[in-house]
C-alpha positions as CSV (number, residue, x, y, z in Angstrom):
1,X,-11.5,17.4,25.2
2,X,-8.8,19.8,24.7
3,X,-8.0,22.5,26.9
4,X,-5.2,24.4,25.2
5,X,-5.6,25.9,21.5
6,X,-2.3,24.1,20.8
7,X,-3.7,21.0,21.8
8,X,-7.0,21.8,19.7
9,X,-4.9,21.7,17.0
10,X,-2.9,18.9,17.3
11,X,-6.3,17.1,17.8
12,X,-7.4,18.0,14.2
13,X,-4.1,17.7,12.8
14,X,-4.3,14.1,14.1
15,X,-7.6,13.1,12.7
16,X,-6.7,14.4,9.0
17,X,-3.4,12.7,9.6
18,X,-5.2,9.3,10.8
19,X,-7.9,9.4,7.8
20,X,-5.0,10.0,5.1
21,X,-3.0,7.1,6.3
22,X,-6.4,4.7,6.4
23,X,-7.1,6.1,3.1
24,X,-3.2,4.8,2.1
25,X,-3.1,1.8,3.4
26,X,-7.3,0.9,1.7
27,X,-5.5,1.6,-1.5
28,X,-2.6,-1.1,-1.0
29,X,-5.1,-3.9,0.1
30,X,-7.4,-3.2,-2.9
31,X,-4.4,-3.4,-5.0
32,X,-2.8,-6.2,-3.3
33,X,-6.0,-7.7,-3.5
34,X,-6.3,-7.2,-7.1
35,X,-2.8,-8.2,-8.3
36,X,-3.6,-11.4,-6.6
37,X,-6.8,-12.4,-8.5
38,X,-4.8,-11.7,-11.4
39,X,-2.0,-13.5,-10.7
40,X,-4.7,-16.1,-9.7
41,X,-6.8,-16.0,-12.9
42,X,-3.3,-16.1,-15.5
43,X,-3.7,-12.0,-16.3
44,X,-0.2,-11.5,-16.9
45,X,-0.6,-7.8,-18.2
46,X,-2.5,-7.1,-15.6
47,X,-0.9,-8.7,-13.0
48,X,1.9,-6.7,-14.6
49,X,0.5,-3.3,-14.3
50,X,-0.8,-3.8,-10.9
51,X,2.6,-4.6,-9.5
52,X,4.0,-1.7,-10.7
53,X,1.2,0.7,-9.3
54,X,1.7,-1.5,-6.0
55,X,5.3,-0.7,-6.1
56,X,4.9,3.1,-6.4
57,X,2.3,3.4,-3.9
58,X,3.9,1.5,-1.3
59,X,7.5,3.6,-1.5
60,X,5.3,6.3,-1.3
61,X,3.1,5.3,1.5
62,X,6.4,4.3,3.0
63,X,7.9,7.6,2.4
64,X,5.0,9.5,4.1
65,X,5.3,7.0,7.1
66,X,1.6,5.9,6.5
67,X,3.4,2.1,6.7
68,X,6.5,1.4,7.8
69,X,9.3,1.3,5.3
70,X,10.1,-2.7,5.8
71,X,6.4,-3.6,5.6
72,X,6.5,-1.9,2.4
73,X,9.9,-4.1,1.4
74,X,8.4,-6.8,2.6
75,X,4.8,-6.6,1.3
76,X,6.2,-5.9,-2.6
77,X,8.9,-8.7,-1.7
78,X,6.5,-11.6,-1.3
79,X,4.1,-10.3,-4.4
80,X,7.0,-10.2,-6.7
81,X,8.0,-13.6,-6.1
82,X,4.6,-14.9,-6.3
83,X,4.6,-13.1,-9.8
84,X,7.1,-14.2,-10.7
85,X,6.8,-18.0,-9.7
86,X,3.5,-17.6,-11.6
87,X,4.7,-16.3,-15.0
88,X,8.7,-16.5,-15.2
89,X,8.4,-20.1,-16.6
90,X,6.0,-19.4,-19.0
């Protein structure tokens, strides 16, 4: 328990801080969860759509330091290619 009001603060700072970032990175598995039942299942539109959304998010979760910026590289990286493996010869 906190002592200081400084230190009360930083306390509740932390938790909102904590439950935006688990919020963040919920969003990115559902999505990367999604985009890969599409790719999966031969959605291409939606497989489409979703790697765009997965794109924004990430840079932005990235930005905000809710993941670290190479996870994020990495993350759209490896989903891209398995897009594109899936639908660039079709």
């Amino acid at each position: 328990m906190p002592i200081k009001k400084s230190a009360a603060k930083e306390l509740r700072k932390s938790k909102v801080r904590t439950a935006k970032n688990a919020a963040l990175t919920g969003e990115l598995d559902t999505i990367k969860k999604h985009l890969l039942k599409a790719i999966a299942s031969d959605k291409k539109d939606d497989a489409k759509k979703l790697l765009l959304q997965l794109q924004t998010r990430s840079a932005k979760a990235a930005k905000s330091h809710a993941i670290p910026a190479n996870t994020s590289r990495r993350n759209v990286s490896r989903l891209t290619k398995a897009y594109n493996r899936k639908f660039a010869a079709k």
